[in-house]
C-alpha positions in Angstrom: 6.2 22.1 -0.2 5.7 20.0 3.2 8.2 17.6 4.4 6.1 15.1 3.8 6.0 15.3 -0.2 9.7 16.2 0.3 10.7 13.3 1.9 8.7 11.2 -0.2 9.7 12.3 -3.2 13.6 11.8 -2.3 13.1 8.2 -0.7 10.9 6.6 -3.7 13.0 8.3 -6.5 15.9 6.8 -4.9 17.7 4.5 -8.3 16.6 1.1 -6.8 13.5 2.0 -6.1 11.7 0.5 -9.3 13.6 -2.7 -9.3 12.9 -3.9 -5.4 9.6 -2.9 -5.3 9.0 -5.3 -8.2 10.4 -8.5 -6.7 8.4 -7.6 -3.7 5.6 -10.7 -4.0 8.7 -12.8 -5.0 10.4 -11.6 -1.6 7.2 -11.6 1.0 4.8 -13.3 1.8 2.5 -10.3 3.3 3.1 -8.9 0.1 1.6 -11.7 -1.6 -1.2 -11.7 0.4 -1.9 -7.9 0.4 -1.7 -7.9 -3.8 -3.7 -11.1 -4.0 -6.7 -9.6 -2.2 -6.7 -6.1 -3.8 -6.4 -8.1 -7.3 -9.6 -10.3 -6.3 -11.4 -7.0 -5.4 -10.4 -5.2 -8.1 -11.4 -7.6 -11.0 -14.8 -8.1 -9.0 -15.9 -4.1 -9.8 -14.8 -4.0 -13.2 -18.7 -4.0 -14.4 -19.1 -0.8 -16.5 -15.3 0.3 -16.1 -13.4 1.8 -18.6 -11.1 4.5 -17.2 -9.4 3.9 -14.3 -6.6 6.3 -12.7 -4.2 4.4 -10.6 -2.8 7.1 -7.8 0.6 6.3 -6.5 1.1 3.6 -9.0 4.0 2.3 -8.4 5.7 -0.5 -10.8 2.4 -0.9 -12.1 1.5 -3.9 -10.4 -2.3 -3.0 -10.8 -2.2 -0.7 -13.3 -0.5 -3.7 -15.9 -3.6 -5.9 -14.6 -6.1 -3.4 -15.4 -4.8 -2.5 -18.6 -4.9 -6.7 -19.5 -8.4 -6.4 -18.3 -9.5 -4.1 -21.3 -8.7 -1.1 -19.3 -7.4 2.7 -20.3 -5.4 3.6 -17.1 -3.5 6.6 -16.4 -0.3 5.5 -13.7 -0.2 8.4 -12.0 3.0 8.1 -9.3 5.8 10.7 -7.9 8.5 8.6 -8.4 10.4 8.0 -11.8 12.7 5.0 -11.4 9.0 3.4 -10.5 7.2 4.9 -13.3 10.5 3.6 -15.6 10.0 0.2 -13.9 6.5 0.1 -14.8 6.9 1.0 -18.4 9.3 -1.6 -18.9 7.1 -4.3 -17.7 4.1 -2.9 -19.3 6.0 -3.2 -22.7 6.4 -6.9 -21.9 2.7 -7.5 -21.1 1.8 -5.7 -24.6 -0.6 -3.4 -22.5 2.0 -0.2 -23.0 -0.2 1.1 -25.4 -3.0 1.3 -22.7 -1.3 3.2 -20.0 -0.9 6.5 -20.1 2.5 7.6 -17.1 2.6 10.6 -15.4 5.0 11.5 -12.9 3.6 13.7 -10.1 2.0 14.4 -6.5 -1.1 13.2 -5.0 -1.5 16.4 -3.0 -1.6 18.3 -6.3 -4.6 17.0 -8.7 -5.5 19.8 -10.1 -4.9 18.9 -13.6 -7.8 16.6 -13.4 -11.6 17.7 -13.8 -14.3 16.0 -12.0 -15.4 12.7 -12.6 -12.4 12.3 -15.4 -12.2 8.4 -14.3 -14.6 5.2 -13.7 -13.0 4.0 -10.9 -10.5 6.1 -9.0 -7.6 3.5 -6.7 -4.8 4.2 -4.4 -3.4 1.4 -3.4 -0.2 0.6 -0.8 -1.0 3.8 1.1 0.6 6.3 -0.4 -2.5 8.9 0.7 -0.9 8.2 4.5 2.3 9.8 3.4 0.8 13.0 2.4 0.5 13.8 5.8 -1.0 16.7 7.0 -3.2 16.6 3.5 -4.5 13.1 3.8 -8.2 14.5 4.1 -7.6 17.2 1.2 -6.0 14.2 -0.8 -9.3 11.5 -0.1 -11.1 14.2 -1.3 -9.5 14.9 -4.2 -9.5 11.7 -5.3 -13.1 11.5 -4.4 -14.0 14.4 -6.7 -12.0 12.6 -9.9 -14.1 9.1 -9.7 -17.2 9.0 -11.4 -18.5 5.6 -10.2 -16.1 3.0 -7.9 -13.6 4.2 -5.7 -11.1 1.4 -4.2 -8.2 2.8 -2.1 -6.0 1.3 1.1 -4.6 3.6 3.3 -1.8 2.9 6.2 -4.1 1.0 9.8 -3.3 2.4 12.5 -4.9 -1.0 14.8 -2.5 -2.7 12.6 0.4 -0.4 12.7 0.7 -0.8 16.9 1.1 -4.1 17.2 4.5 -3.3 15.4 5.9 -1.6 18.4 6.4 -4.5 20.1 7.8 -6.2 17.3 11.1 -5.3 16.3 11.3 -8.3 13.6 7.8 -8.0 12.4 8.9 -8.8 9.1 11.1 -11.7 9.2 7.6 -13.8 9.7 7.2 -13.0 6.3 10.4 -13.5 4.7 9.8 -16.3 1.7 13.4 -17.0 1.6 16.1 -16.0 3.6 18.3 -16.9 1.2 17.4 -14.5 -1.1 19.1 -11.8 -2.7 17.3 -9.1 -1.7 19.1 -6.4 0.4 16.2 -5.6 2.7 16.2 -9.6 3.5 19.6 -9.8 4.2 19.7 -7.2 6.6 16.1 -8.5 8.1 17.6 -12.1 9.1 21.2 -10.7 9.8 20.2 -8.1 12.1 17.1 -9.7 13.7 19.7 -10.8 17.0 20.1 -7.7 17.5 17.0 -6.2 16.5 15.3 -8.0 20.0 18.5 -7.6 22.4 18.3 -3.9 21.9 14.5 -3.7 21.8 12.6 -2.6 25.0 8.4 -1.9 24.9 7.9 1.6 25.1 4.0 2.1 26.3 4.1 5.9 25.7 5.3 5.4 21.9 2.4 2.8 21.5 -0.1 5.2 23.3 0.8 8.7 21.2 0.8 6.8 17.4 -3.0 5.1 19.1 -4.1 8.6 19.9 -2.6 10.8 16.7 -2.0 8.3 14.1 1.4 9.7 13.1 4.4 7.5 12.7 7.4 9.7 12.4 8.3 13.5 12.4 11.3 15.0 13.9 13.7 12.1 13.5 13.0 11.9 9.8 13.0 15.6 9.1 16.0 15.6 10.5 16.8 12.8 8.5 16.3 14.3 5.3 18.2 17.7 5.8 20.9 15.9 6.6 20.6 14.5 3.0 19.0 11.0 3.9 16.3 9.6 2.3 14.0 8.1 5.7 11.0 6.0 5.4 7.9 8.5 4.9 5.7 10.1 7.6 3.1 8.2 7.6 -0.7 9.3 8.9 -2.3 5.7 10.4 -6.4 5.7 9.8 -8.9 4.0 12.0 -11.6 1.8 10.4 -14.4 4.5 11.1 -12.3 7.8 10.3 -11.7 6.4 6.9 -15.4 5.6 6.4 -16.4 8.5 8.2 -14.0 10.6 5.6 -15.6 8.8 2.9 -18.9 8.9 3.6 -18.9 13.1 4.2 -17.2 13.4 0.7 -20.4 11.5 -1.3 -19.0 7.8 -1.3 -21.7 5.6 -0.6 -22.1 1.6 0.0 -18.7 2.1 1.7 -17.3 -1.7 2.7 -13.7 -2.1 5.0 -11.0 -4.7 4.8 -8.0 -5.9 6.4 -5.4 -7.8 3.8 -3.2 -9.8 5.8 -5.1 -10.1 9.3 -5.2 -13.8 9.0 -1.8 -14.2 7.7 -0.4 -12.2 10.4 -1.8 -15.3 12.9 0.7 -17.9 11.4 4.4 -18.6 12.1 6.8 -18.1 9.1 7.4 -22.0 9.1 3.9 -22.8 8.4 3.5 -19.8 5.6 6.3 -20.8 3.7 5.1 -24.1 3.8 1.9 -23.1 2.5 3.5 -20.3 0.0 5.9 -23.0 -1.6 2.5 -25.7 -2.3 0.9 -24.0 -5.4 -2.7 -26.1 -4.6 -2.2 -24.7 -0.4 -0.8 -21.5 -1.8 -4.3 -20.9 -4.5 -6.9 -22.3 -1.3 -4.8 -20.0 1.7 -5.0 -16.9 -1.0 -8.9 -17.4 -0.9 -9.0 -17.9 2.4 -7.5 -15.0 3.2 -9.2 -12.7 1.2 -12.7 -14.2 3.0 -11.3 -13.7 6.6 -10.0 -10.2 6.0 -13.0 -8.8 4.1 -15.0 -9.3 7.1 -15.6 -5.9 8.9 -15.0 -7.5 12.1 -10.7 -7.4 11.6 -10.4 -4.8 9.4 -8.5 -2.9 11.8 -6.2 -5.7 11.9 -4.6 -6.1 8.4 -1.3 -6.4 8.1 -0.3 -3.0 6.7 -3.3 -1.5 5.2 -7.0 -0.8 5.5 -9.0 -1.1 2.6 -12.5 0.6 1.8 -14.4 0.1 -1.6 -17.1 2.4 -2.3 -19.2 3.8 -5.0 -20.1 7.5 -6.2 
């Protein structure tokens, strides 16, 4: 097993896992954004869907949606406090009995035959921390889907500008007064977060030409019985299409979630986030501006590509 799956595996099963990650559109606004979009393009292919297999699942976010949408879904994630997480809200949505959780590793598929599922999607980039088997991975997922294929990867144009922003995510905060660990440490440490910062070309340069944020430091990390964010492969608009397009996808489109939020100050998005009429109009605004091929490079976190088999 590589480090990669290792260290995912120990940071996403961590206990808390399946409880923060499903307050995160209650804590963030980029997460609002990002989920809003990939809903709107999801419930836009579900002509002719039945089966859907939802690939590093998480709380079920999607998978919940799908299931409310008539779906059969199989929540396929490596990470059990998630999957536990997911099943819980499931149960509450009355969709449990449309979701069928397994607990495993996108690098090993094997237990699925070809074309098992109408629409294949991978959503919050959990192919980028499979690192060095992204390709094998998009593949993989590729040969399961027998008709759509949605699935957002990490951007690597939209990963650099983060290296010269050492508070990149306080913009997004909703509300610093919430409970939230991660918040609390965002707005108590963000001071010190700038004083200490300083640009670092080369580090910009080596992540623009290899894609690859993290390696040593969190492999060192993890044997000394941490649990460090994941290495994680960044993708460029036409690798990922490229990718695609040699594995059989066709009518391949690219988005950006988040490139026009990512424009705004923090004042001026909470604003918006706490109107429910701005809040609806901004949403579809959003998704507009970042479906256009000409920023989806720049989304906040992820690049998106929709295609068909």
């Amino acid at each position: 097993m590589d480090y990669s799956r290792k260290i995912s595996e120990r940071l996403w099963n961590l206990p808390d896992k399946g409880e923060l990650e499903s307050r995160r559109e209650d804590t963030f606004i980029d997460d609002i954004v990002q989920k809003s979009h990939l809903e709107k393009e999801l419930l836009s292919h579900l002509d002719g869907i039945r089966t859907v297999f939802d690939g590093g699942a998480g709380c079920g976010r999607f998978s919940i949606l799908l299931a409310k949408h008539g779906c059969q879904v199989t929540h396929f994630d490596i990470s059990q406090p998630m999957i536990d997480k997911a099943k819980e809200l499931a149960e509450k949505e009355g969709v449990l009995d449309k979701i069928v959780f397994i607990k495993g590793a996108l690098e090993d598929l094997s237990a699925f035959a070809d074309n098992s599922f109408d629409m294949v999607i991978s959503f919050d980039a959990p192919v980028s921390y499979t690192y060095p088997r992204q390709e094998q991975v998009i593949g993989e997922l590729v040969r399961i889907c027998g008709k759509r294929i949605l699935l957002s990867v990490s951007s690597r144009l939209g990963y650099l500008p983060y290296l010269a922003n050492p508070i990149q995510k306080n913009q997004f905060i909703l509300d610093e007064g919430y409970g939230d660990p991660f918040v609390r440490w965002c707005v108590e440490n963000a001071a010190e977060a700038v004083g200490a910062f300083r640009f670092q070309k080369d580090a910009v340069l080596k992540v623009w030409s290899d894609g690859l944020m993290g390696g040593e430091e969190e492999i060192a990390a993890y044997e000394g019985g941490g649990a460090p964010w994941c290495i994680t492969y960044t993708f460029l608009p036409d690798e990922l299409e490229g990718l695609l397009e040699r594995c059989g996808v066709k009518n391949i489109r690219l988005a950006g979630p988040g490139a026009y939020a990512r424009t705004i100050p923090r004042e001026v998005l909470v604003k918006i986030m706490n109107d429910p009429k701005q809040r609806e109009e901004f949403l579809d605004v959003c998704y507009r501006y970042d479906s256009s091929p000409y920023v989806c490079g720049m989304g906040k976190d992820n690049l998106l590509a929709v295609g068909e088999l």
